[in-house]
N, C-alpha and C positions, 0 to 999 in steps of 0.2 A: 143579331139585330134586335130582337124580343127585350135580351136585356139591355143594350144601349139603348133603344128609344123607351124603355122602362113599361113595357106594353105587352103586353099576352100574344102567345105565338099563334093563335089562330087571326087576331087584327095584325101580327107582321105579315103573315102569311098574305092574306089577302094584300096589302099596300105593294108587297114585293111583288106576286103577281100580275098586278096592274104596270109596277113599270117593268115589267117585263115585255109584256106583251104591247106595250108601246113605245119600245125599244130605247128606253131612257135607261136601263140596264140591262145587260147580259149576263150569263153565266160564263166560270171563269173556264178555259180549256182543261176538259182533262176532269173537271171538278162543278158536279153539277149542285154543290151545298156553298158555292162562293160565289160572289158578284163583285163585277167591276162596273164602268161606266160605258152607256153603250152610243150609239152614233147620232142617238136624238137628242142627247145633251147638246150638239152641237147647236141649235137653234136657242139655247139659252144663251145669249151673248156671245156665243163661239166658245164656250167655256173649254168645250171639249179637244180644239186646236190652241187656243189661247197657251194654257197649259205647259203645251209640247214646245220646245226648244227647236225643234224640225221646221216650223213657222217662220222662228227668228232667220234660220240659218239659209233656209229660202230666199227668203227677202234682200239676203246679200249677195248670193252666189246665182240667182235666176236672174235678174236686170242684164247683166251684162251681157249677158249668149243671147239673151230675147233680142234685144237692142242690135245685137253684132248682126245678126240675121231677119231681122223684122219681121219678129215672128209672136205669136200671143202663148207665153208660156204658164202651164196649168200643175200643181200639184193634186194628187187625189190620193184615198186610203180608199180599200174594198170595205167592201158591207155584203155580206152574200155573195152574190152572182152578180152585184151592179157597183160600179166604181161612185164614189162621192166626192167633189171638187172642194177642196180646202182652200187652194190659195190659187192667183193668178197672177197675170203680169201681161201688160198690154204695151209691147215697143208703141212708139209712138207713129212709127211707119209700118203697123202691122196692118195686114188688109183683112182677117178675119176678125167678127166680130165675136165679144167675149160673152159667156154663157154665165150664169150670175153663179157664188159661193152656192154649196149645198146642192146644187144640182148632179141629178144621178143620171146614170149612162150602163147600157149593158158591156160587163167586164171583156166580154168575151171578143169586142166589135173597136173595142179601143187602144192605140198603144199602152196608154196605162197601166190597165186591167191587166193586157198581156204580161207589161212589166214585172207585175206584182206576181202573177198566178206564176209563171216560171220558176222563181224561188224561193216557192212556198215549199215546204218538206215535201216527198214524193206520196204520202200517205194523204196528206190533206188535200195537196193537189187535183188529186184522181179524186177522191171527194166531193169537191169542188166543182170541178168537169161534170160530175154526173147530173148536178143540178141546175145545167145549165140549157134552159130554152133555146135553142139554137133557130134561129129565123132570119131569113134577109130582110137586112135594111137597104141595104143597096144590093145592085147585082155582080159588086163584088165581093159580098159580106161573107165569112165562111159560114158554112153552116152544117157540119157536121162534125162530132167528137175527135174522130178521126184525125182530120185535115188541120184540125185547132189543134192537137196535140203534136203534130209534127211542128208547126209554125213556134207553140211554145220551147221545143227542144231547140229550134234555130235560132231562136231568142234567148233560150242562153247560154247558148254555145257561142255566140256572138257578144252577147252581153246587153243588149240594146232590142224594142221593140220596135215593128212598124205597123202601120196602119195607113193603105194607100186607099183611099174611097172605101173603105169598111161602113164605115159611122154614117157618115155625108156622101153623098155624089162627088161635091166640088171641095171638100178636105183631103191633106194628109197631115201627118202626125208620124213624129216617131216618139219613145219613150225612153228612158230609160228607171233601173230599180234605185232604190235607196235605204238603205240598210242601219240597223241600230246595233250599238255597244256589244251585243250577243250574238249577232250575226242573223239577225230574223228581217227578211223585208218586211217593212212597216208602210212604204208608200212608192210614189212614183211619180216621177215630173217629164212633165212634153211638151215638145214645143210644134203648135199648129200650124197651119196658111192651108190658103185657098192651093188646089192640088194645082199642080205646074211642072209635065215631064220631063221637063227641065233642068229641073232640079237633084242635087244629087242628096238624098234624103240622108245616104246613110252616112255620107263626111261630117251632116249635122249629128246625125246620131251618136258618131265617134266622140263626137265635141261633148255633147250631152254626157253620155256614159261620165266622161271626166267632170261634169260638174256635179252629176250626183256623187262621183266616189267623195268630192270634197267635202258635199253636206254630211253622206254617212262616214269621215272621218270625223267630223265636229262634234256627230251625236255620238263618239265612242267607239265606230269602229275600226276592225284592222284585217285588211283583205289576208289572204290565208297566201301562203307565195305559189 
């Protein structure tokens, strides 16, 4: 960086510092002398989603399950412990109202977050779990390592997360994962409503699972048989 920006490494040093610590960069896995781009670029015009081909691929295959089901569907990537909303989709007969881009949520309380934290490698995962504040939101919210970790194992033994009054009182949600080129979950799409026993969550979830296998076919992948 010292010698691209043509500047002395103790003024790299400090610039790198700074967006470090206000999360406009991160260090690369694995690799604590490399930087990529980190979650707060997001707020520069969306540069950070913009970018990603996963965006596009949303935007064609999420309308149509939202709309079949009238339901408000939400794309998110983790950031820590808390999940971040990239993209949305509002059927036009959804009855829950939408939470604006960029808004954060604990990983642990949401389909999403479940989605994603499931198949993350088993190394990172448990990583993951251990920094996780675990508090009721509701008084069906889990709240212990324990109980979150069997729930992950059923989520992806099954393939698909859920989320019945976790988050909200009067939401559910189910989730499911979405996968890139390499086989790494990169994000997670769900579709919400007002909670209603009624309903059978996980026929939607079934549907789900098969719209995200299509996006993470687009982006390159190929499920293992």
């Amino acid at each position: 960086i010292a010698n691209e920006m043509e500047m002395a490494k103790s003024s790299a040093f400090v610039i790198v510092q700074t967006l470090l610590e206000l999360n406009y960069i991160s260090t690369v896995k694995n690799n604590n002398k490399k930087y990529c781009l980190g979650i707060e670029t997001y707020s520069l015009g969306m540069k950070y989603v913009n970018d990603m081909s996963l965006i596009e691929q949303c935007a064609i295959y999420i309308p149509p399950i939202a709309e079949r089901y009238n339901k408000t569907a939400f794309v998110a990537v983790l950031n820590g412990t808390k999940v971040v909303y990239v993209y949305k989709y509002v059927a036009q007969d959804a009855k829950l109202a939408s939470c604006a881009l960029g808004t954060r949520k604990d990983a642990y309380a949401t389909s999403l977050g479940k989605a994603i934290i499931a198949f993350l490698p088993e190394e990172e995962r448990n990583a993951l779990v251990d920094k996780i504040e675990f508090k009721p939101l509701t008084n069906f919210t889990i709240t212990s390592k324990e109980r979150f970790l069997e729930e992950i194992e059923r989520t992806k033994e099954r393939g698909y997360s859920l989320d019945v009054r976790e988050l909200e009182n009067i939401t559910s949600c189910c989730g499911a994962p979405i996968f890139n080129y390499s086989g790494e979950v990169i994000a997670a799409v769900s579709l919400s409503d007002i909670y209603n026993e009624d309903l059978d969550d996980e026929k939607v979830a079934e549907d789900l699972k098969e719209v995200a296998l299509q996006i993470s076919k687009c982006l390159g992948y190929f499920p293992k048989p």
